[in-house]
Backbone as ProteinMPNN parsed JSONL, in Angstrom:
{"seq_chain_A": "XXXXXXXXXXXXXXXXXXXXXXXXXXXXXXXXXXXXXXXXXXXXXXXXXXXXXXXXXXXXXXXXXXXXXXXXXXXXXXXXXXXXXXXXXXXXXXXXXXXXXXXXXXXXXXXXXXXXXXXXXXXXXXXXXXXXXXXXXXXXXXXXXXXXXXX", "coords_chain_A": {"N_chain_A": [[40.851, -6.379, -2.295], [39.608, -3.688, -4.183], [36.569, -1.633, -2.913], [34.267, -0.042, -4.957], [32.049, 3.125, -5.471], [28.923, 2.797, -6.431], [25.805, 3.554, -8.391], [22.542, 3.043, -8.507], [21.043, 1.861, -11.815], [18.419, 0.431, -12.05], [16.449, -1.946, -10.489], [18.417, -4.741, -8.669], [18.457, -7.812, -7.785], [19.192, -9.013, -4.274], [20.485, -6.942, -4.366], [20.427, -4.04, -4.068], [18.148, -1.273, -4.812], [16.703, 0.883, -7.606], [18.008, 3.694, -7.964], [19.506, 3.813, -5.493], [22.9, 4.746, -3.68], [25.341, 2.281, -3.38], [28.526, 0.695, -2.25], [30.65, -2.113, -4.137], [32.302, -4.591, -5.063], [35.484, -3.69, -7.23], [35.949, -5.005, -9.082], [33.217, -6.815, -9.613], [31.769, -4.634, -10.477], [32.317, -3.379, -12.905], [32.871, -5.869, -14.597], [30.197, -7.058, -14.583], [27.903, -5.433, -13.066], [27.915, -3.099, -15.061], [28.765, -3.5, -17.953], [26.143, -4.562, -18.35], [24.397, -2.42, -17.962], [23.601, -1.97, -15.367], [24.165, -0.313, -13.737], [26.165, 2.336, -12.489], [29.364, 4.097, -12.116], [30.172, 6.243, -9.101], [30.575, 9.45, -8.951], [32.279, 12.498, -7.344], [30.826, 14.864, -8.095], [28.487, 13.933, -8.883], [27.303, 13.122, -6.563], [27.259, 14.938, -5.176], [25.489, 16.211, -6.708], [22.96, 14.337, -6.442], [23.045, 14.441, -3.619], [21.69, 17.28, -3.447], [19.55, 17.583, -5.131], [17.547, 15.068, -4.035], [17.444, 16.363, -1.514], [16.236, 18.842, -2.54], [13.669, 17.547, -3.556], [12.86, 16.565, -0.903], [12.011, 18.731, 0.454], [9.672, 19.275, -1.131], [7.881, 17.308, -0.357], [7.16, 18.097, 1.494], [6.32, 21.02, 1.77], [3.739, 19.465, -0.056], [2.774, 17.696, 1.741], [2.284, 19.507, 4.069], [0.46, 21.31, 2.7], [-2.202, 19.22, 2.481], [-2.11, 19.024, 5.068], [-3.237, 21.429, 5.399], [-5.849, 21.535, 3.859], [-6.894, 19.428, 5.276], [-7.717, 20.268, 7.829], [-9.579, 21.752, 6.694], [-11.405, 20.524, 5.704], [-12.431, 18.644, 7.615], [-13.248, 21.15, 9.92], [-15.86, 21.773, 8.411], [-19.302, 21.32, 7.371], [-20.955, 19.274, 5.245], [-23.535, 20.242, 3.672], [-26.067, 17.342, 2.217], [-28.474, 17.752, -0.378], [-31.52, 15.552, -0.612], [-34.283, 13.441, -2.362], [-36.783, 12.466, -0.91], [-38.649, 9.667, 0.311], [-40.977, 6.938, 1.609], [-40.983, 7.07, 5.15], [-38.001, 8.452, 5.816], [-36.737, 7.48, 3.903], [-34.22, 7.32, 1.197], [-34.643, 8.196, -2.318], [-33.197, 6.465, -4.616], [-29.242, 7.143, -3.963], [-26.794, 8.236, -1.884], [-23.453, 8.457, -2.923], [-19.929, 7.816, -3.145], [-19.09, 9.941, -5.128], [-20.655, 11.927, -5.553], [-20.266, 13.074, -3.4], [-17.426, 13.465, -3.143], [-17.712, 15.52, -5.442], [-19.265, 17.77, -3.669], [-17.847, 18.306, -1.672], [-15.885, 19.32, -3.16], [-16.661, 21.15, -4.624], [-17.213, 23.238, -2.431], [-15.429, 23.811, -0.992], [-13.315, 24.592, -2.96], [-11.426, 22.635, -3.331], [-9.066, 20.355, -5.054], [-11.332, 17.174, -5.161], [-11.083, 13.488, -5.945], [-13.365, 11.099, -6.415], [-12.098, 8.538, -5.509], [-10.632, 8.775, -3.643], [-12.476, 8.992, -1.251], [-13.845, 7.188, 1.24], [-16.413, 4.849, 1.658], [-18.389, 2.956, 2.725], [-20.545, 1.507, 1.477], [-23.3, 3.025, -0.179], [-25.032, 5.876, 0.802], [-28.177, 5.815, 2.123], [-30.138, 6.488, 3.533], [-31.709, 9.421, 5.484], [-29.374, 11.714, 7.55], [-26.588, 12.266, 9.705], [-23.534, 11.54, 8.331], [-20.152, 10.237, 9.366], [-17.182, 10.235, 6.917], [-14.438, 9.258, 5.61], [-11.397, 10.799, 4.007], [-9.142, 10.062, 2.109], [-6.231, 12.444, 1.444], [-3.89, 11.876, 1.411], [-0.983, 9.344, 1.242], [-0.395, 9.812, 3.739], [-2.421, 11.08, 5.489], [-5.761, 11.372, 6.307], [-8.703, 13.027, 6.336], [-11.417, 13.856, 8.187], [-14.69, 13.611, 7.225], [-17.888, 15.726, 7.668], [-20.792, 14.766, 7.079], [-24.213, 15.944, 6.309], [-27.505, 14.456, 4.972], [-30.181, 15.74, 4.086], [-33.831, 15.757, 3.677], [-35.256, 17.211, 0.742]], "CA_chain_A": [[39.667, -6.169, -3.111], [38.827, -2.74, -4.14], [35.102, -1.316, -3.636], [33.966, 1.337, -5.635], [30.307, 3.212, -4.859], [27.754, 2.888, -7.683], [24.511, 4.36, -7.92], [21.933, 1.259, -9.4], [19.972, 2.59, -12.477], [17.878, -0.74, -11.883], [16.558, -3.024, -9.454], [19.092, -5.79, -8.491], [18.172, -8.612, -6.318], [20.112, -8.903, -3.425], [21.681, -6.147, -3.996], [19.368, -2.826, -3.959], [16.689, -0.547, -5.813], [17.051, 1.844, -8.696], [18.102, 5.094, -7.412], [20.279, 3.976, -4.194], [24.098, 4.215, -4.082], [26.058, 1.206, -2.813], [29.668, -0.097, -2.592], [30.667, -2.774, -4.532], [33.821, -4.608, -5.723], [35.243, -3.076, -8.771], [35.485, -6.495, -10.574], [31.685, -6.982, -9.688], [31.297, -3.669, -11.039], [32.693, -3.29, -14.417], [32.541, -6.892, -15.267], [28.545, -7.316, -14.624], [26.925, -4.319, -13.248], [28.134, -1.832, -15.645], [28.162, -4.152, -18.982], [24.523, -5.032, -18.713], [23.312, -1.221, -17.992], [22.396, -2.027, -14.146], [24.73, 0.643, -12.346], [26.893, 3.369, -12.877], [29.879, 4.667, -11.147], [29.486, 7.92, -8.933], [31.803, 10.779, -8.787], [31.958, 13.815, -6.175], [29.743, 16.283, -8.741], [27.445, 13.515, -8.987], [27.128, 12.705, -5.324], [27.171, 16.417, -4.974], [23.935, 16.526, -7.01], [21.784, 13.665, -6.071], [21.779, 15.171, -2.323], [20.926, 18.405, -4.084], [18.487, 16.488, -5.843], [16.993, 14.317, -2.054], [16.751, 17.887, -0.671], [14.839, 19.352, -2.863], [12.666, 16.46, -3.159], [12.07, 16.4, 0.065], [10.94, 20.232, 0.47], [8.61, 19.533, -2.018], [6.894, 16.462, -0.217], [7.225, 18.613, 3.202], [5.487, 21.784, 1.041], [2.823, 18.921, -0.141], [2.153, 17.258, 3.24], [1.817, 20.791, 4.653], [-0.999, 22.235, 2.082], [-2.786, 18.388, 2.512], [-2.958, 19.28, 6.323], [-4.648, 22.788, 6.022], [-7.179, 21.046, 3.45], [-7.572, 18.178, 6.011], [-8.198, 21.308, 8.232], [-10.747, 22.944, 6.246], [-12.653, 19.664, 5.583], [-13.037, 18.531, 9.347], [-14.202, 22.146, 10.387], [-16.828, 22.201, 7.864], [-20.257, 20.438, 7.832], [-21.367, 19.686, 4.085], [-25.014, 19.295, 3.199], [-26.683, 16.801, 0.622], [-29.954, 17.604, 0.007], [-31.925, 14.833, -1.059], [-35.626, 13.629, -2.34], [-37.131, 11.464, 0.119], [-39.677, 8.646, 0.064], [-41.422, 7.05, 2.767], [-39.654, 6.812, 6.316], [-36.966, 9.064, 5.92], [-35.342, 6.66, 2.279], [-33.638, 8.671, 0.149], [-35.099, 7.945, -3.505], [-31.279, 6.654, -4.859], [-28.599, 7.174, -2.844], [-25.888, 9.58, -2.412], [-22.5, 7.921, -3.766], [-18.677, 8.864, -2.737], [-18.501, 10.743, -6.304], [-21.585, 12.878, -4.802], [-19.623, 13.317, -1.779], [-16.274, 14.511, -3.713], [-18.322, 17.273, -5.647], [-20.08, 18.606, -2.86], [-16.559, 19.331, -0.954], [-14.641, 20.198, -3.981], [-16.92, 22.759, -4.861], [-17.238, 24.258, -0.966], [-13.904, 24.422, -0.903], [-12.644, 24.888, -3.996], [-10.368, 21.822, -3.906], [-9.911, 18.971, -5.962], [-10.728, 16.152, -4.022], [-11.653, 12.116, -6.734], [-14.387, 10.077, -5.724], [-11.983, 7.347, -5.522], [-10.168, 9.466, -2.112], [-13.747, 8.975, -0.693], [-13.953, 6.096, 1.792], [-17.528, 5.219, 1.682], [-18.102, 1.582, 2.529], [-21.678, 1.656, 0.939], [-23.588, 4.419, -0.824], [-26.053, 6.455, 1.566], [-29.491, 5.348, 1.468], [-31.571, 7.597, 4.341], [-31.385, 10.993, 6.15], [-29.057, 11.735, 9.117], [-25.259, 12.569, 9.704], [-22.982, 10.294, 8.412], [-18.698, 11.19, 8.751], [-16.821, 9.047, 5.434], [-13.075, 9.471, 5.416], [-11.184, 11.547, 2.817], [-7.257, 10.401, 1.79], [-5.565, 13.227, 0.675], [-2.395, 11.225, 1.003], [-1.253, 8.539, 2.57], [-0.179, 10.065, 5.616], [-3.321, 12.575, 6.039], [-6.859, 11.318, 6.109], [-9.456, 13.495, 6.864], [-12.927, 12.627, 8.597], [-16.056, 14.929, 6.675], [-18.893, 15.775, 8.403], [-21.931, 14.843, 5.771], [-25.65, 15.675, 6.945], [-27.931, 14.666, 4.636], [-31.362, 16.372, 4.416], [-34.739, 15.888, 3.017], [-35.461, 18.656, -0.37]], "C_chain_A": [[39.216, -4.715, -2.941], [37.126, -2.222, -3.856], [35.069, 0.382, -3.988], [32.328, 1.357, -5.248], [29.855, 3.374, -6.277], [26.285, 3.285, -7.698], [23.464, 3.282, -8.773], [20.908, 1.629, -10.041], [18.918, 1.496, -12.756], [17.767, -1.313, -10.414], [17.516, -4.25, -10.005], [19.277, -6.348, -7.479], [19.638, -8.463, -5.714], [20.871, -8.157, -3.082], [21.373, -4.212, -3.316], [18.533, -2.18, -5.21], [17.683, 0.608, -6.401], [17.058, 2.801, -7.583], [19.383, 5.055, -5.956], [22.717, 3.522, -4.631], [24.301, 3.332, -2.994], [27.387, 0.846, -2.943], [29.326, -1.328, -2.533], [31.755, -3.44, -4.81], [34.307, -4.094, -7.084], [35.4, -4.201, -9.386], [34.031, -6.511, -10.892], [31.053, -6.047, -10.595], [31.874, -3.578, -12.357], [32.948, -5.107, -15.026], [30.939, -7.483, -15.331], [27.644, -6.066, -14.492], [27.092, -3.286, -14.348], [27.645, -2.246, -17.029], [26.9, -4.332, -19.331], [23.827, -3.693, -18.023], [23.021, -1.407, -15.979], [23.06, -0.751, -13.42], [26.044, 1.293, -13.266], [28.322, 3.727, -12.114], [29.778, 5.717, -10.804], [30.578, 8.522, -8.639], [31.249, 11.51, -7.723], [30.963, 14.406, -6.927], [29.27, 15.41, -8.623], [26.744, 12.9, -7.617], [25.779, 14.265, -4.748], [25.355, 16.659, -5.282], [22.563, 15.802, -6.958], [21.738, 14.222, -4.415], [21.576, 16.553, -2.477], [19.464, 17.968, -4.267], [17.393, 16.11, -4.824], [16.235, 15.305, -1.343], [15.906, 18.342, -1.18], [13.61, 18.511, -3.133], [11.685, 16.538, -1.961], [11.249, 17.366, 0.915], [10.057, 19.738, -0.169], [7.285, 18.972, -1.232], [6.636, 17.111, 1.099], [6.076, 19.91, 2.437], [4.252, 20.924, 1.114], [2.072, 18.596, 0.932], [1.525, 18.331, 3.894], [0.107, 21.539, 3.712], [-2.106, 20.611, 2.24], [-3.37, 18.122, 4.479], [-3.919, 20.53, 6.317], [-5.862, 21.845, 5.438], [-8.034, 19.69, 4.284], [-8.355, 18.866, 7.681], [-9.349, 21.328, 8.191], [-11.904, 21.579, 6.165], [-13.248, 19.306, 7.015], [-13.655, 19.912, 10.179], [-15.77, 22.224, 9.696], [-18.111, 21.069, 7.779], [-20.822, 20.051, 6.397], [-22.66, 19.021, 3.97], [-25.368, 18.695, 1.963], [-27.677, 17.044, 1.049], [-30.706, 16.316, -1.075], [-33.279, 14.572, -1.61], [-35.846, 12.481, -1.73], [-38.226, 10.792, -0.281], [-40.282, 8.721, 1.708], [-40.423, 6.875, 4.252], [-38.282, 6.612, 6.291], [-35.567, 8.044, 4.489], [-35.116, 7.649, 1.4], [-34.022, 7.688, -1.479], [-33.437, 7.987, -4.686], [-30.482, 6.175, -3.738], [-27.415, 8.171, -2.966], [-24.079, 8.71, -2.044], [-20.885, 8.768, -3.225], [-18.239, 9.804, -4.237], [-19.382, 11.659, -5.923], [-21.168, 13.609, -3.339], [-18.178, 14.513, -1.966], [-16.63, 15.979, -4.227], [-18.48, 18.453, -4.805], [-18.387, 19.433, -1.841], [-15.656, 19.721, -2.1], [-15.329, 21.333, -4.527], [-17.142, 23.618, -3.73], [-16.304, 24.653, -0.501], [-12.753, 24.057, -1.933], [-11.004, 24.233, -3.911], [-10.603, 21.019, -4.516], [-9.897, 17.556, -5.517], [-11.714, 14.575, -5.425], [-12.425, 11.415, -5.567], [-13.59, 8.627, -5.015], [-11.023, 7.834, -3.868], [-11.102, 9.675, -1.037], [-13.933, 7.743, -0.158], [-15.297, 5.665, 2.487], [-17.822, 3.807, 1.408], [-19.255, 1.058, 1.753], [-22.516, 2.896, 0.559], [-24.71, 4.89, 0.811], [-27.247, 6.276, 1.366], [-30.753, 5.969, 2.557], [-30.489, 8.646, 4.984], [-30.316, 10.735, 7.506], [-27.461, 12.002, 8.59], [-24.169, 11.706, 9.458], [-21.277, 10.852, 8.593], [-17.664, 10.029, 7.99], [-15.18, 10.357, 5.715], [-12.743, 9.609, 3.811], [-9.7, 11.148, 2.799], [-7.212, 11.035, 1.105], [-4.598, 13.069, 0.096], [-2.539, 10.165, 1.946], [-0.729, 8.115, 3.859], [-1.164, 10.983, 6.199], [-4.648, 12.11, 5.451], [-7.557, 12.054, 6.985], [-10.995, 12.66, 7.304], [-13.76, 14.447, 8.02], [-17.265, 14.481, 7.131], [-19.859, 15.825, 7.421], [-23.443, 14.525, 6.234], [-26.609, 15.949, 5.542], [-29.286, 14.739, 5.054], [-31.952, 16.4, 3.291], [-34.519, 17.909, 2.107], [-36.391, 18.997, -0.42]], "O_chain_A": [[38.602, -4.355, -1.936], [36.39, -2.523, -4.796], [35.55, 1.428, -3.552], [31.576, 0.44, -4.918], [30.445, 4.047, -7.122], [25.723, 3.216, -6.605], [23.93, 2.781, -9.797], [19.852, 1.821, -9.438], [18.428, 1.635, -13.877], [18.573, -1.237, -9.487], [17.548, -4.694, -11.153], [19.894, -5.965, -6.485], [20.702, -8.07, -6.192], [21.677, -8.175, -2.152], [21.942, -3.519, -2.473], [18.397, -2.652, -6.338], [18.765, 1.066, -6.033], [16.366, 2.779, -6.565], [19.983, 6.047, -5.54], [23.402, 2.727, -5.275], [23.719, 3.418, -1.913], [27.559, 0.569, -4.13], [28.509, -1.887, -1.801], [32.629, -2.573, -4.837], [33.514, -4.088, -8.026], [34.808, -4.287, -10.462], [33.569, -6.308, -12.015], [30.108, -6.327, -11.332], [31.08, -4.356, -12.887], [33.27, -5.18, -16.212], [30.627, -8.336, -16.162], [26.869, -5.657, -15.357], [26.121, -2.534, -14.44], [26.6, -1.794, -17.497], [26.527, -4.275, -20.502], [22.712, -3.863, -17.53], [22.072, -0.785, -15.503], [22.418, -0.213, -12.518], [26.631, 0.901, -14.275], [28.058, 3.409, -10.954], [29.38, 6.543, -11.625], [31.503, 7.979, -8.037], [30.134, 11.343, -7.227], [29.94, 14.501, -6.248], [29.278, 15.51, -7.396], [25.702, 12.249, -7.692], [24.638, 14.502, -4.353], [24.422, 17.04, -4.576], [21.457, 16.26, -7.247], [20.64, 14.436, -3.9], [21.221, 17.1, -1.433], [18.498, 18.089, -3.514], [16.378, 16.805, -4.767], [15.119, 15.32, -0.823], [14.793, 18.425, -0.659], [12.516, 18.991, -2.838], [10.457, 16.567, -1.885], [10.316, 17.159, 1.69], [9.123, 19.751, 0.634], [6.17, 19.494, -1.207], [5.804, 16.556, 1.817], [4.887, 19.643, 2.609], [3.491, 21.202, 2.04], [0.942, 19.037, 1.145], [0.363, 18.226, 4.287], [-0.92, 22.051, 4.156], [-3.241, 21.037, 2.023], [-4.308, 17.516, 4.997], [-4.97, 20.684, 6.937], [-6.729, 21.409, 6.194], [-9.137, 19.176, 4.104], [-9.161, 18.297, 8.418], [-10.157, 21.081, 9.086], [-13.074, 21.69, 6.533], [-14.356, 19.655, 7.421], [-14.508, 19.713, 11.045], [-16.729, 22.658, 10.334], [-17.841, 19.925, 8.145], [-21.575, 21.011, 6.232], [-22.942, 17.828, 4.082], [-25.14, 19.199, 0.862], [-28.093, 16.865, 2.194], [-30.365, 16.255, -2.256], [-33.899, 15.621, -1.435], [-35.15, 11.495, -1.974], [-38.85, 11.254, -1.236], [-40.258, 9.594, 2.576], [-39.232, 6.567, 4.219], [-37.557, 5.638, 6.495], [-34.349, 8.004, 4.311], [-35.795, 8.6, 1.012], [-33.601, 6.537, -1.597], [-32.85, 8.913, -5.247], [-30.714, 5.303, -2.901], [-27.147, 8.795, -3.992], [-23.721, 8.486, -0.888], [-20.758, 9.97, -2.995], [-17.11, 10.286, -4.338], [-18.735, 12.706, -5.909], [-21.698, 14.407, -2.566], [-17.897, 15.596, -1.453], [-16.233, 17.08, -3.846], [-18.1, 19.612, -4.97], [-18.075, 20.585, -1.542], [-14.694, 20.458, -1.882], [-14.739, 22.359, -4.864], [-17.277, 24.813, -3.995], [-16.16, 25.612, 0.257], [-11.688, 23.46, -1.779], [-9.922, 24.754, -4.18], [-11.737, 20.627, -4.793], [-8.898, 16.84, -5.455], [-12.898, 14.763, -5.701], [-12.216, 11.245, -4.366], [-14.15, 7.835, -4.257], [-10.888, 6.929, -3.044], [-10.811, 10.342, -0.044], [-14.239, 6.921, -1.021], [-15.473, 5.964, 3.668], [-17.657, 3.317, 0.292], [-18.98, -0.029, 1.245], [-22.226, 3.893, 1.221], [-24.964, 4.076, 1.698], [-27.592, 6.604, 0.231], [-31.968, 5.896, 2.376], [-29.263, 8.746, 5.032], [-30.42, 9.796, 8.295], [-27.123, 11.969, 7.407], [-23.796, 11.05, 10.43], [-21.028, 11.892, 7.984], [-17.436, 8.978, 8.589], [-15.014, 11.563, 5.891], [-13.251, 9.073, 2.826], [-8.951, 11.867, 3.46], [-7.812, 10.868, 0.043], [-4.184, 13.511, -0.975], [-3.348, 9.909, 2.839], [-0.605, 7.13, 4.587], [-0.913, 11.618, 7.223], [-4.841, 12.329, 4.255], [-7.332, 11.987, 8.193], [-11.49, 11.573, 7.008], [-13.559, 15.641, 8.245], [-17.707, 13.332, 7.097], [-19.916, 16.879, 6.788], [-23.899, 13.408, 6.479], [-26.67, 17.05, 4.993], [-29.72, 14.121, 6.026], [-31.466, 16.746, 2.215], [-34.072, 19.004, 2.449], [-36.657, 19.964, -1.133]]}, "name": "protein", "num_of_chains": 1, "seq": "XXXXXXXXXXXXXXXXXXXXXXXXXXXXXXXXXXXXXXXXXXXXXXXXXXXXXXXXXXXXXXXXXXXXXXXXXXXXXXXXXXXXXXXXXXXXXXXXXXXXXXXXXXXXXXXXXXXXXXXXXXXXXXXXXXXXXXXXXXXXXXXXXXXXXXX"}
């Protein structure tokens, strides 16, 4: 029984995920996988260029990870104030919201960080220091230092 390696432009139970090569038998392979679109056969140039391909991939996500630590950096050094309008004993009139939270550090440091990367188990509802986790990714959460203060 020959196997030949195929590269699987589909998921196929039992067998593996789109994108991975695998040996196979060549009956298996040109009588099912190939007919119905699920898999391909791979040559040297095309071997050649998916770990071309892997590599540079994986600079990219090594590049990414790397600029998602300085900014996980810059947020944990820094202290960001809300200022608020207060009521009686120290209530904040409102509350201050993880989309109020994203602004305030994406404009202090001119990144772009969604309300929805704001881990903020309830909105803020009086004065004092609170620190609400920031995913950048999800291997790099930051912790932000947020003191809010009467206006």
């Amino acid at each position: 029984m020959k196997k030949i390696k195929v590269l699987l432009l589909k998921d196929v139970n039992n067998l593996g995920k789109k994108g991975q090569i695998i040996d196979v038998s060549d009956g298996y392979a040109r009588n099912y996988l190939f007919p119905k679109g699920l898999a391909q056969e791979v040559n040297e140039g095309m071997l050649e260029h998916l770990r071309l391909q892997e590599t540079s991939q994986r600079k990219k996500e090594e590049k990414l990870l790397e600029r998602f630590r300085k900014e996980k950096d810059n947020i944990e050094k820094e202290t960001f104030v809300i200022k608020a309008k207060v009521g009686e004993r120290g209530k904040l009139f409102g509350s201050i919201t993880s989309k109020d939270i994203a602004e305030i550090i994406s404009k202090k440091l001119k990144i772009e960080i969604d309300k929805r990367q704001i881990n903020l188990e309830e909105p803020i509802k009086s004065l004092g220091e609170y620190s609400v986790e920031v995913k950048l990714h999800p291997q790099v959460v930051a912790k932000a230092k947020i003191l809010v203060e009467a206006e």
